[in-house]
C-alpha positions as CSV (number, residue, x, y, z in Angstrom):
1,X,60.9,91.8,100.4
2,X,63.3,88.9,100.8
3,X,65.9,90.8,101.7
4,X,64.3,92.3,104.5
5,X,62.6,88.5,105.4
6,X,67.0,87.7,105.1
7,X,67.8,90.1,107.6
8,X,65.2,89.2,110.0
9,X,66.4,85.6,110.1
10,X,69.9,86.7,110.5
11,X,69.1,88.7,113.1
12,X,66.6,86.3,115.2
13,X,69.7,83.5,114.7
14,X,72.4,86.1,115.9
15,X,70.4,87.1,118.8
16,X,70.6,83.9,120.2
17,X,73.9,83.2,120.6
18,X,75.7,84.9,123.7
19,X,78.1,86.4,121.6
20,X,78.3,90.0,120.5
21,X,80.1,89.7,117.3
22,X,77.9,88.0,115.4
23,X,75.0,90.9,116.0
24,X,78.0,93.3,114.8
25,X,78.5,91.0,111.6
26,X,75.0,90.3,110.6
27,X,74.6,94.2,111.3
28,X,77.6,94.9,108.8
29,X,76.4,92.6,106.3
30,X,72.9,93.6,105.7
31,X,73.7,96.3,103.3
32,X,76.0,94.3,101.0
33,X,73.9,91.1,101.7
34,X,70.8,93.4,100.6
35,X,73.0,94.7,97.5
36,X,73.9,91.4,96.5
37,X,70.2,89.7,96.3
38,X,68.9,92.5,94.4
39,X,71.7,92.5,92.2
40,X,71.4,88.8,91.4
41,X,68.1,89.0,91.9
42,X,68.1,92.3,88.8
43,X,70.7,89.7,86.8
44,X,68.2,86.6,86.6
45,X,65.3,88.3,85.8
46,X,67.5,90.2,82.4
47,X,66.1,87.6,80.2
48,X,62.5,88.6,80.8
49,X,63.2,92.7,80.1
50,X,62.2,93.7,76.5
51,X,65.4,95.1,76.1
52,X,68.0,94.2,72.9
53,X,70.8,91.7,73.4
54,X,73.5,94.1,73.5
55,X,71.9,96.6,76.3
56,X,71.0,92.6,78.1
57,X,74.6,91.5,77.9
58,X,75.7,95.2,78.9
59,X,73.5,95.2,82.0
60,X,74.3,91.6,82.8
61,X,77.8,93.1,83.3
62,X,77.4,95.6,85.0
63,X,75.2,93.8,87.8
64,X,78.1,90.8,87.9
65,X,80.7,94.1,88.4
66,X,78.2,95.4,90.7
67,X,78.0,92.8,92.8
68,X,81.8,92.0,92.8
69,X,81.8,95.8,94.3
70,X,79.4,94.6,97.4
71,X,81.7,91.6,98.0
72,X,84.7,93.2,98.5
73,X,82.7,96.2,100.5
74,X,81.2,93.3,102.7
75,X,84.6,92.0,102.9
76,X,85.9,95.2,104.0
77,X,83.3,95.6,106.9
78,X,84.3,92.1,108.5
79,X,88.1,92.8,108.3
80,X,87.0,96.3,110.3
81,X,85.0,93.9,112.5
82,X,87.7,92.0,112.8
83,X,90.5,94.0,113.7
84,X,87.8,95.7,116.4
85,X,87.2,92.6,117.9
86,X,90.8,91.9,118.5
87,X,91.3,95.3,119.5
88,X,89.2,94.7,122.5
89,X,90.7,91.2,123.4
90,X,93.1,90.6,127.1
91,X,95.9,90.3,125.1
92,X,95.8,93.4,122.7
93,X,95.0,95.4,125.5
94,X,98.0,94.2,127.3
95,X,100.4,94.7,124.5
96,X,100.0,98.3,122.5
97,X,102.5,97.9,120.2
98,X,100.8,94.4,119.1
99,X,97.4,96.3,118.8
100,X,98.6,99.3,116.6
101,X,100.1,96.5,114.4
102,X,96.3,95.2,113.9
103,X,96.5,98.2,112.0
104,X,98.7,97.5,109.2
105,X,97.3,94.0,109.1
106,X,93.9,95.3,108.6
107,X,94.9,97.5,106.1
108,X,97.2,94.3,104.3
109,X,93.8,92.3,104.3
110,X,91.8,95.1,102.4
111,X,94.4,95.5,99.6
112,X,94.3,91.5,99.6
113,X,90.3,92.0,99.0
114,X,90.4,94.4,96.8
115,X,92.9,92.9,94.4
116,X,90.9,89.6,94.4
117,X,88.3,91.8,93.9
118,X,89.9,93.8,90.7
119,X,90.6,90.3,89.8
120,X,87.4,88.8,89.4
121,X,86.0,92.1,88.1
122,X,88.1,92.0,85.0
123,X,87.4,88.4,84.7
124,X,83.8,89.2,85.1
125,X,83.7,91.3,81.8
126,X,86.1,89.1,79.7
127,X,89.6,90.4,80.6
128,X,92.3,87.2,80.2
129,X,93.6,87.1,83.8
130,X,95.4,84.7,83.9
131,X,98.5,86.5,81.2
132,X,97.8,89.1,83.8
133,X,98.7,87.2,87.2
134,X,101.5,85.8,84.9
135,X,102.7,89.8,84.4
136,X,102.1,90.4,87.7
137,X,104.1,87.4,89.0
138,X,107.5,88.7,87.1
139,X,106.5,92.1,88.8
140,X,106.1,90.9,91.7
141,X,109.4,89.1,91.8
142,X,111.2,92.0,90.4
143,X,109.9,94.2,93.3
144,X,110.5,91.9,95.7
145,X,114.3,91.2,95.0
146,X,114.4,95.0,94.5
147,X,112.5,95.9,98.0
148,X,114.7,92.9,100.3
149,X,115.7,94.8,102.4
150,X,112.5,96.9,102.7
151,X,110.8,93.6,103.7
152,X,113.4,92.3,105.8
153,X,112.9,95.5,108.0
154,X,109.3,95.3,107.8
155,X,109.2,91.6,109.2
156,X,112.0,92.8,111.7
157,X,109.3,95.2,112.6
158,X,106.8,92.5,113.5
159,X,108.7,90.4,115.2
160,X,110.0,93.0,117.8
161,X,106.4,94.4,118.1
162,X,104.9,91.2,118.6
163,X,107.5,90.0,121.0
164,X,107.6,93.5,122.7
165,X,111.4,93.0,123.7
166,X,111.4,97.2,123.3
167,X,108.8,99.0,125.0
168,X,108.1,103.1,124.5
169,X,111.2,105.0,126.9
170,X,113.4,101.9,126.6
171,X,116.7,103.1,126.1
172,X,118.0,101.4,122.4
């Protein structure tokens, strides 16, 4: 019930505006907003189940997890939003080579998402993350100096596709 009461505010505040966007985000955001309340909503009311402490603390977990998972899926739907919306914009549509890189930054932003939201998964059921962004950081710097020129080429890529100083049939 207050999920649906949720929605129908979101939607009477979205419809509103003169902006189409927002329709499209509180549209993209009802199911994880919806997963979320009941999941917080399932998580608060664990101390009032006649249930043992260990299957409690278990299903305590599971609905912090759970609702780490409808974060990131949220997340997910507003980078797709996102990158739509600038799809459509003057500029993208004027430069094609800038608009297929939305793309790859799209795609960037959801492994960004979902390793924040590994991240505060395993700190949501007791895993020390912090040796582990340590471990990663050495890893990180060994794949880097390893993968230079890799990156080098990558941000070379960028820069000529968002500068368009090559276009498709130009001669190179």
């Amino acid at each position: 019930v207050l999920t649906r009461i949720l929605r129908l505010m979101l939607v009477r505040m979205t419809r509103h505006t003169r902006n189409r966007w927002d329709d499209l985000l509180a549209d993209a955001l009802a199911g994880p907003l919806s997963a979320c309340i009941v999941l917080i909503g399932f998580a608060a009311a664990l101390p009032w189940i006649p249930i043992g402490a260990g299957a409690a603390g278990l299903l305590g977990e599971i609905a912090r997890s759970a609702t780490v998972v409808a974060v990131v899926g949220g997340a997910f739907r507003c980078i797709d939003l996102a990158r739509t919306a600038a799809e459509r914009q003057p500029w993208a549509l004027e430069r094609p080579a800038s608009r297929s890189l939305l793309g790859l930054g799209a795609r960037i932003a959801k492994v960004t998402a979902l390793v924040f939201g590994l991240l505060i998964g395993l700190a949501q059921i007791g895993v020390s993350v912090a040796s582990l962004i340590a471990g990663l950081g050495i890893g990180g710097l060994v794949l880097a100096l390893a993968a230079q020129k890799t990156v080098e080429k990558l941000f070379g890529t960028f820069s000529i596709g968002t500068d368009e100083k090559m276009r498709e049939g130009d001669f190179v």
